[in-house]
Steps between C-alpha positions, in 0.01 A plus 500: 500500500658754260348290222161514610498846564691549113184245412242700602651818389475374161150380510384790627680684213358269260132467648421827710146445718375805306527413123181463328463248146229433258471187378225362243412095531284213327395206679437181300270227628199424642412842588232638401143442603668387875550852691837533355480905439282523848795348699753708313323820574513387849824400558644808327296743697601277837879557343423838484549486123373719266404314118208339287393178402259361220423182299602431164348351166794243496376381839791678700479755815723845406578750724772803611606517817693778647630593890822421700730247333464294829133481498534452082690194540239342794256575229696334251502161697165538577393526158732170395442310772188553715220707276122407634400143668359360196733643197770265361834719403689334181704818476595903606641698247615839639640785266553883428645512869587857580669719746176798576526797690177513646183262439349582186179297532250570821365187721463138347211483273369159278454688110249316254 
């Protein structure tokens, strides 16, 4: 029981409920021209996420998400795994992830 208690003590140290991240991404795959940014900008806003997303020349989806680390890493396996019913996902790179005070980017948008 002790251990469980030092467990969670330690996660909570590590992860606290409040921290906020930023993290930037590129999707590679079959997504673009199949709702991919649509579904993103939903799912963020349904996370409660704050972040863009927009297409590429190369054919990839980009995008910066920011919120609770939590919510971030939903996101995160969203964006690798799931994306909209008719992409294909070959790959999720995420980068520049950062510890933020506050939000520095209002709502979810798509950019062009």
């Amino acid at each position: 029981m002790l251990l469980g208690v030092l467990i969670l003590c330690v996660f909570s140290f590590v992860m606290p409920e409040d921290k906020l991240v930023s993290v930037d991404f590129e999707i590679f795959g079959n997504v673009q021209g199949v709702c991919f940014r649509m579904y993103t900008e939903d799912q963020g806003r349904s996370l409660g996420l704050s972040g863009w997303v927009k297409n590429t020349r190369q054919g990839t989806v980009i995008g910066q998400i920011q919120g609770p680390a939590d919510r971030i890493n939903d996101m995160k396996l969203w964006l690798q795994n799931v994306g909209s019913p008719s992409s294909r996902i070959d790959r999720a790179v995420f980068s520049n992830e950062r510890d933020i005070s506050k939000p520095e980017i209002t709502g979810f948008s798509t950019r062009y």
